[in-house]
N, C-alpha and C positions, 0 to 999 in steps of 0.2 A: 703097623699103619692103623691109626686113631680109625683115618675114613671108611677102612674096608673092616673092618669089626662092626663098625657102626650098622653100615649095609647090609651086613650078614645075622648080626641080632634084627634089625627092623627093614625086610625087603621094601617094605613102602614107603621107607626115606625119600627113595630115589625119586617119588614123585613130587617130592616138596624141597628139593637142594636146587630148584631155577633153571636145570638144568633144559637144553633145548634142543633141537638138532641145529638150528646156528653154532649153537659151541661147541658143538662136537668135537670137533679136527684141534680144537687148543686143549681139551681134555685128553685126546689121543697123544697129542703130540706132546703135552708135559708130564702127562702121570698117565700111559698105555693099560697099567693094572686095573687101575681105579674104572677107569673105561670099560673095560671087559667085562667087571663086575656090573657097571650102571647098564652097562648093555642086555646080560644076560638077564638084571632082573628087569630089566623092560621089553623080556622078548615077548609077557602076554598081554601087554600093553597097544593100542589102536595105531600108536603113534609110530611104531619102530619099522616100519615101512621106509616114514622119513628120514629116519635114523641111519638104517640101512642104503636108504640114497643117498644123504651127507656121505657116508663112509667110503661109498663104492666110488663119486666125483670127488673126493677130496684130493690132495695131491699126493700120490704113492709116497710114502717113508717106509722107512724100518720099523718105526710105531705103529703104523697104519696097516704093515702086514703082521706086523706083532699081533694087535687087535685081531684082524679075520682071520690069522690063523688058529689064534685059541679060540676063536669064536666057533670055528669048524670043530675042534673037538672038541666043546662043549656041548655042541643045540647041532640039534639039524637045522640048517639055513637052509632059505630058499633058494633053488638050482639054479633060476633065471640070475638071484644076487651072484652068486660063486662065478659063473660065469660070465657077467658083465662086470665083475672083480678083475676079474683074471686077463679079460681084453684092458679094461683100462691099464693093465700094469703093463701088461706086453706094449701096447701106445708108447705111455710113459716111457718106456725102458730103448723103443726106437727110437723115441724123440730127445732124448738123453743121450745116446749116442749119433746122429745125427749130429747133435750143438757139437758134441766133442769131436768126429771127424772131420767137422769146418773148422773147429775152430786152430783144431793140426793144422792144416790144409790153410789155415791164412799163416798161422805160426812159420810153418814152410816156405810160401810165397816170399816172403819179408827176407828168409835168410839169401834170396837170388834176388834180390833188386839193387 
């Protein structure tokens, strides 16, 4: 990968590729690596606060736990992110099953009418 050679010869690319906490989540979500890397060198950066809150309300993936979890063995995170990480997925993961017990649960219904 061109991008992550790039990154790793010049850490202060990262501050000059547009990159934003708005894009976050389409960078997680299409190239998860690349992200880890932009993340970790933006952990002494003012901004990665924001970064860190994109990441933790974005909407749980496998990308998105891909990212935090190499992120945890990379850098020490901050406790309060890990843990407001870790509620929002347990959310997510009731609210995902939720849709899918109703939506048995109508699947059901239909087969007795």
């Amino acid at each position: 990968m061109q991008v992550l050679s790039k990154i790793e010869k010049d850490p202060k690319l990262v501050y000059h590729i547009g990159l934003t906490p708005a894009k976050l989540p389409d960078l997680v979500e299409n190239n998860p690596l690349i992200a880890i890397e932009v993340l970790l060198k933006l952990m002494s950066s003012n901004q990665i606060t924001e970064y860190f809150s994109v990441l933790v309300n974005m909407e749980m993936s496998l990308h998105s736990m891909e990212v935090v979890n190499r992120l945890t063995t990379a850098v020490d995170l901050p406790k309060e992110f890990i843990h407001l990480y870790i509620s929002n997925c347990i959310s997510s993961l009731e609210s995902s099953i939720k849709k899918r017990v109703y939506k048995l649960i109508q699947l059901s219904c239909k087969n007795f009418v």
